[in-house]
N, C-alpha and C positions, 0 to 999 in steps of 0.2 A: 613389541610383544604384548599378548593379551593379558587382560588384567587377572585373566584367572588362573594362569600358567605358574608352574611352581618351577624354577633352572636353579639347578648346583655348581655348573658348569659354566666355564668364561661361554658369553654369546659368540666370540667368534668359531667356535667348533660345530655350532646346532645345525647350519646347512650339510657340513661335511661329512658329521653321524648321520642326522636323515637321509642322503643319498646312500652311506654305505649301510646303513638298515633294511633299506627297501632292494639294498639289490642281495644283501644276506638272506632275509628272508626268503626273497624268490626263490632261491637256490635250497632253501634245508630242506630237510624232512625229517626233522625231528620235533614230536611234540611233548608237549608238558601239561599235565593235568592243573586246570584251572584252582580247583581247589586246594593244591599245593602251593601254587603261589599265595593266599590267603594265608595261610599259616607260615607261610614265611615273613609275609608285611606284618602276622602279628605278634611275632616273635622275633623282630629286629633282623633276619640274619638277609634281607636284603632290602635294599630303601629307592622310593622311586625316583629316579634322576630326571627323566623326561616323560612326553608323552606327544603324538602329534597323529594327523588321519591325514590317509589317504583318499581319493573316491572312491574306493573299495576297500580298506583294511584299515583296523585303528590301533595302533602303535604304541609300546611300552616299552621304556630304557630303563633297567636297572642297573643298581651296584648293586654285585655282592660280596662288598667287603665295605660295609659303610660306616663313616668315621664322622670324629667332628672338625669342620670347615670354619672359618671366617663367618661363613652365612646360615651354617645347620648346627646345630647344638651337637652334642654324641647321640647314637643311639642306644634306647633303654636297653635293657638285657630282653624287656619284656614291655605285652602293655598289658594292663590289668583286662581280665576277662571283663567284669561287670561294663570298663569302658567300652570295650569290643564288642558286645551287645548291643550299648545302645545305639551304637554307629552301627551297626548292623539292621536295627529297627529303623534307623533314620534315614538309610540309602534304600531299604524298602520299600519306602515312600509311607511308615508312617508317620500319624501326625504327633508333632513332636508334645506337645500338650496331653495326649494318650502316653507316651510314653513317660511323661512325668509323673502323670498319675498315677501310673502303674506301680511307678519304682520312687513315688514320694521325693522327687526333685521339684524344683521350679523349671520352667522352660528356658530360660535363660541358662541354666546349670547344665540342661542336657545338649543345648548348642555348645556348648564350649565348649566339654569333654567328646563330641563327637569332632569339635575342632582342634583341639588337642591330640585326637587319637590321630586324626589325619598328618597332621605336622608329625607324628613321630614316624609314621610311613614315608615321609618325605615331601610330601603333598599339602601346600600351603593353599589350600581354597575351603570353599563352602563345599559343605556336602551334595549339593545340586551341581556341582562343578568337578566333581569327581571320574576321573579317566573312566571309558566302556570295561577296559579291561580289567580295574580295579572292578568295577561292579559286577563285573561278571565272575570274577573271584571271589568274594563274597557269597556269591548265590549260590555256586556251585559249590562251594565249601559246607552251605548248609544244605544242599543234596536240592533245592529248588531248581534247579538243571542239572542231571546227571550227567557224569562222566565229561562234561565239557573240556575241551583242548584249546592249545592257543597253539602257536608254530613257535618255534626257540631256534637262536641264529645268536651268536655271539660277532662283537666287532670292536676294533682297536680305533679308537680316537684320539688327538694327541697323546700319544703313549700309553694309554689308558683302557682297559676292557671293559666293554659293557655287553650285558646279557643283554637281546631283545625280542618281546612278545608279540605277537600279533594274530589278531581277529577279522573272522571278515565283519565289515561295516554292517549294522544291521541297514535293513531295508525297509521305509516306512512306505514305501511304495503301493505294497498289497492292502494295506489296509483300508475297504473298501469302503469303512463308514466315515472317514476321513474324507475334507475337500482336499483338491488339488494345493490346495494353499497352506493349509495345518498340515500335511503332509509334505508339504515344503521347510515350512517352522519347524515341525518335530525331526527333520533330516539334520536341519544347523544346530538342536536341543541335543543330539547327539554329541556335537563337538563341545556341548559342555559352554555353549556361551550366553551370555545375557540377553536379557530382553531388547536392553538398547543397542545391544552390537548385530543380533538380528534385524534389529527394525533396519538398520543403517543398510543390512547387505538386500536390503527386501527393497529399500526406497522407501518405506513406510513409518506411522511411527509407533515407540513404544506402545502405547494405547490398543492401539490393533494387533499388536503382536502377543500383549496380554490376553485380551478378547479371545484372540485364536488359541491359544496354549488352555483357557479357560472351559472351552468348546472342547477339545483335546481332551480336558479333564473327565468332563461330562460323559462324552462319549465311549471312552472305555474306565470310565468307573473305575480313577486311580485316585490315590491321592497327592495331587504337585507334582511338579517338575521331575522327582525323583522317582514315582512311580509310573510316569508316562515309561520313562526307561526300562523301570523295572519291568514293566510288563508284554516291551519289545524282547529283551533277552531274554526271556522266562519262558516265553513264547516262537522260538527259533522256524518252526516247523510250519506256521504260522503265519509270520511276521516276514520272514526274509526269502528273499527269491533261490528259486532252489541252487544257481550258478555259484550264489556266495557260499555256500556251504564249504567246508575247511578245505582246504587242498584246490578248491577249483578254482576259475578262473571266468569272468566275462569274454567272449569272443572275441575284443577288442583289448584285452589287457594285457600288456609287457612291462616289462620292466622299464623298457621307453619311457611307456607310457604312464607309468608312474611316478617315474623319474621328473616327467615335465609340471606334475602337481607338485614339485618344491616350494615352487615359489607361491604358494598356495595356501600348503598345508596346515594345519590348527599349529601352535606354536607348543612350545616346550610345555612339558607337564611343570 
């Protein structure tokens, strides 16, 4: 499992959910406004359990009935607004030293309560690590993409219900000031993983893979890793190939076909 994956759940279930995720979703047609799920994460009434991608769709498992575990504390009733701001400012991409400024913290103070706010979502990473769909909830809660949707599919796993979301994958494809290569980085930046764990599936090493994400920076005038993102989903219209738009499909995708990226897929949120 990757290091930056948050699981509630025994590991032996996570293949069983993922297959029956991806063949729920095929089948629904029901959607759920993105910004809704935001104010659910921020007011406890559902916590994230997994998370994982497809080569086309990026993938969210919740409870909605979340308790306290062995491994997850209970959850709040609530999380304080002022905290929800600054994770909010933080997944943004901006920088965190602005944001302390602002709001008279130390930088050290505002990583933690944006680490804090995340563990009470369910979500044990760094804010640069943070699932597409959580970020895409976020934005669209603050109206930065309207009306956005995700597909909603529930499914039973050892005895167990979970709600699941899903997006199409954004597409760093189009973006045409991008080489072939940053455009390759910013596809795996997607999944939400490190620098060394990119370098590794590149054959290359960290160094260069910082290099390119830095170029990346430059180019569309983000700031970090968390704004390179931000400014793929923010930019749908833009950014992603028109086939992935919600509901459609590549020529070449089935449920087969998805099915066979299992043993593939990003790991547990």
């Amino acid at each position: 499992m990757s290091d930056y994956t948050t699981r509630s759940e025994p590991v032996g279930i996570e293949r069983d959910l993922n297959g029956k995720a991806i063949r729920a979703d095929a089948a629904s047609k029901t959607e759920m406004l993105l910004a809704d799920l935001w104010v659910e994460l921020v007011s406890a009434r559902a916590r994230v359990i997994a998370n994982f991608n497809t080569s086309t769709r990026c993938f969210l498992v919740l409870d909605d009935h979340p308790r306290a575990t062995s491994c997850e504390p209970a959850p709040l009733a609530h999380i304080d607004q002022r905290n929800v701001e600054i994770l909010r400012r933080v997944l943004r991409g901006d920088a965190q030293k602005v944001i302390a400024m602002d709001l008279h913290l130390s930088p050290s103070s505002v990583s933690a309560v944006a680490g804090q706010t995340l563990r009470s979502m369910g979500l044990r990473c760094v804010p640069t690590r943070v699932p597409v769909v959580v970020l895409m909830a976020a934005h669209a809660h603050y109206q930065e993409i309207d009306s956005l949707t995700a597909r909603q599919s529930m499914v039973v796993a050892a005895e167990k219900r979970y709600r699941i979301l899903s997006v199409p994958r954004p597409d760093p494809s189009g973006i045409t000031v991008l080489s072939d290569a940053e455009r390759s980085v910013v596809d795996l930046l997607l999944e939400r993983r490190s620098n060394a764990e990119i370098a590794r599936l590149r054959a290359t090493s960290p160094r260069t893979v910082a290099n390119q994400l830095a170029n990346v920076v430059q180019k569309l005038r983000v700031g970090g890793r968390c704004g390179i993102v931000h400014r793929l989903i923010c930019a749908p219209g833009k950014y992603w190939s028109a086939q992935m738009a919600f509901g459609a499909k590549p020529a070449n995708s089935s449920v087969e076909t998805e099915a066979k990226h299992l043993g593939n897929v990003s790991e547990w949120a």
